[in-house]
N, C-alpha and C positions, 0 to 999 in steps of 0.2 A: 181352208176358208174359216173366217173366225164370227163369232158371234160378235153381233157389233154392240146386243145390251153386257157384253162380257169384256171388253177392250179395255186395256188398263187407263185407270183416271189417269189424265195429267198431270195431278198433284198428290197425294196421299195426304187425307187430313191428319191434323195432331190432335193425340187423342186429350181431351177437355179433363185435364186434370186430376188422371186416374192412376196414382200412386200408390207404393205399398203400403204406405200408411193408412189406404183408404179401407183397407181387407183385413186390418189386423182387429177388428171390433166385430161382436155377436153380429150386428144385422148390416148385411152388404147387398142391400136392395138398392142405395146409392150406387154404392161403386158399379153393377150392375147399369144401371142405369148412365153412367156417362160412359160404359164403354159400348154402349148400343148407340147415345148421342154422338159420341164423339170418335170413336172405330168403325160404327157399322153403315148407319145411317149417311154418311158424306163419302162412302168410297158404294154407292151401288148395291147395295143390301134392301131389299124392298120387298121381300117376302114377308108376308106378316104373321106366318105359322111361326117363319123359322125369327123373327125378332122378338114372338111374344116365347120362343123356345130359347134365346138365350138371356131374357130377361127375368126367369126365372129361376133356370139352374143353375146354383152356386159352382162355378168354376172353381172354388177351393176345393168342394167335397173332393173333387177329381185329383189333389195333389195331396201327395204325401202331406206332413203337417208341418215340417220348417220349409214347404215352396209356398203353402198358402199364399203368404204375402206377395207373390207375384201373380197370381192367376188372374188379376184384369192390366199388366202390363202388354201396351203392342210391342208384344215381340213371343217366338218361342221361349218354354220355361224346356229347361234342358230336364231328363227324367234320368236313372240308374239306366247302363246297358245301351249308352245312345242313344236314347229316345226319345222325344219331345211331346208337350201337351202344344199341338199348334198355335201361334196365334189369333186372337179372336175373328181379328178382322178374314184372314186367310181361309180359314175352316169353316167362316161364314160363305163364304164366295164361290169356297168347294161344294158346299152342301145345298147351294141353290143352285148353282150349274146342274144337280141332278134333277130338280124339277118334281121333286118329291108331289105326291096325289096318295088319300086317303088310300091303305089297304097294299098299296104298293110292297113290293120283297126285295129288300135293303141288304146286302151283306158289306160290312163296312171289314176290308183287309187291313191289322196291324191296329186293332182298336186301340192298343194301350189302356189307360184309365179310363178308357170308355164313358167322353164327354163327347164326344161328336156321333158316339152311337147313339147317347140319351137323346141330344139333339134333331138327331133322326126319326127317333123315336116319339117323340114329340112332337113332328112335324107329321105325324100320322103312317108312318112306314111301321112294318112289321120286319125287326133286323137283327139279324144273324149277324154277331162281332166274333174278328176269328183274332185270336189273340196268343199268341208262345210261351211269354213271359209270366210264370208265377206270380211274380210279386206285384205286376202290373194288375192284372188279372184280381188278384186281393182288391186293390182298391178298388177299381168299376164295380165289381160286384156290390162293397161295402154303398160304394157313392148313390149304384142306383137303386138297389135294394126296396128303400121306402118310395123312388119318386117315380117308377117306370113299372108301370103292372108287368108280370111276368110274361104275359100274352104279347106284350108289344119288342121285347127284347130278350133274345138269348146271346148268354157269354161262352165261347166255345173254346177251350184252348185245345192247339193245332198248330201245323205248319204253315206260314203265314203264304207260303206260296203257290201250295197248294188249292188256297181258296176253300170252299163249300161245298164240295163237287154234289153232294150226298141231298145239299139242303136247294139244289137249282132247278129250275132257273129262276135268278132275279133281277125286278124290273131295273133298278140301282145298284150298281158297285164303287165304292168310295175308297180306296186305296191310300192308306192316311199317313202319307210320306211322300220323299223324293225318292223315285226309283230311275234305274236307268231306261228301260226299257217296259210298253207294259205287256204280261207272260200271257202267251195265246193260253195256257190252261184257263188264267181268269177270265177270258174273255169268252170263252167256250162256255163259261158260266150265265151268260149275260139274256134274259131273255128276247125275242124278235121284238124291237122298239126300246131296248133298254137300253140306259145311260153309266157310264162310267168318268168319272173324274177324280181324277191322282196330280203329281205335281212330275214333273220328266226333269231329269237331268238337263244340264248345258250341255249342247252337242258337243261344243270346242269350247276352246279357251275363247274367253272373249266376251261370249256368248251367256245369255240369262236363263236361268232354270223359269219354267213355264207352266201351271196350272194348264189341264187341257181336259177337255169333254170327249171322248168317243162315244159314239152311235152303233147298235148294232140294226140294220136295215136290210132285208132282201136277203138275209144268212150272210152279209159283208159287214164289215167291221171299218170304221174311219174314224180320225182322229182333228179334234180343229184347238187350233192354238187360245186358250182364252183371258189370260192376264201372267205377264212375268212377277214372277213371285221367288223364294226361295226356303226353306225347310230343311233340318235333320233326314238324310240319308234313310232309307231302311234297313237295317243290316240285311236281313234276309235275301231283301232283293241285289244283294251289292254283286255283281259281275268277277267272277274268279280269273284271276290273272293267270295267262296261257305262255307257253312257250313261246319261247322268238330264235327262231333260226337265221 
């Protein structure tokens, strides 16, 4: 069953003229600002924690310093190690699927640069980023350092599959990739009423990768389809190839 405020637009707006040349100058309160007019706001974005949350953190802090210039393009900025800083519009769409309320326990899996943890973080969650990668890891730190009290956000490096198991349960899990499948340990993580949204694989050929919300309810677990979308792979999560007899 799908949520029907979550059904993909019919159209995907074009974003209002938000180029790399708009990121390359000290103050990017503009560029900011026409990728919330023009990415967030015309594709179903209507949380107003989370629009006054991506209008003010600098999407460059989040990238190395020669991607800068792409951090308000719609599209993923590709990172070192396969990884991507999602796009705006996308990791907007994930992060209001969870339904974020003050005080709420956030563990966002595969934070990378840890912009959508801020973002969470921002939106009043208390969030646990589990993150593998070193040099990923460097930057969130650096990025959120002055803009995120320490109380609202911890950076955790870990197995990204393992999840939090230590820091559960919580109300939110944000799985910040395309995985194929999502792993009953993170779900096991999830408290009674809590929310999970990740991006799933294309079953088959053919077929569109899909942003999706699960529910944990009654100690059961389900899953509803809520916009095709598509994103960078998570290594961690990537399915190991089996024999064939």
């Amino acid at each position: 069953m799908q949520n029907a405020a979550e059904q993909p637009h019919p159209m995907m707006a074009e974003p209002l003229g938000v180029t790399a040349a708009a990121v390359t100058g000290p103050d990017t309160a503009e560029a900011r600002r026409r990728m919330v007019d023009g990415q967030l706001r015309p594709n179903r974005i209507t949380d107003p924690a989370l629009i006054a949350a991506m209008l003010d953190l600098p999407r460059e802090a989040f990238l190395p310093p020669g991607l800068a210039a792409r951090a308000y393009l719609d599209e993923d900025v590709k990172l070192p190690g396969g990884r991507a800083l999602i796009e705006p519009m996308v990791i907007a769409r994930l992060i209001q699927l969870l339904a974020l309320r003050d005080g709420d326990r956030c563990l966002v899996v595969g934070a990378g640069t840890g912009y959508a943890a801020a973002v969470a973080a921002r939106c009043g969650a208390r969030v646990t980023a589990i993150e593998e990668d070193a040099g990923l890891i460097a930057i969130a730190r650096a990025a959120t350092a002055r803009r995120i009290p320490p109380d609202a956000l911890r950076i955790v490096q870990g197995p990204l599959a393992e999840g939090a198991p230590d820091q559960a349960p919580f109300d939110a899990i944000l799985i910040e990739g395309e995985i194929p499948e999502v792993p009953a340990a993170i779900v096991a993580q999830l408290a009674e009423g809590g929310r999970l949204a990740t991006v799933l694989a294309a079953a088959a050929r053919g077929s569109s990768s899909r942003a999706v919300i699960g529910r944990r309810a009654g100690g059961a677990f389900g899953l509803a389809d809520a916009f095709d979308c598509a994103t960078l792979p998570l290594p961690a999560f990537r399915r190991q190839a089996g024999f064939v007899f």
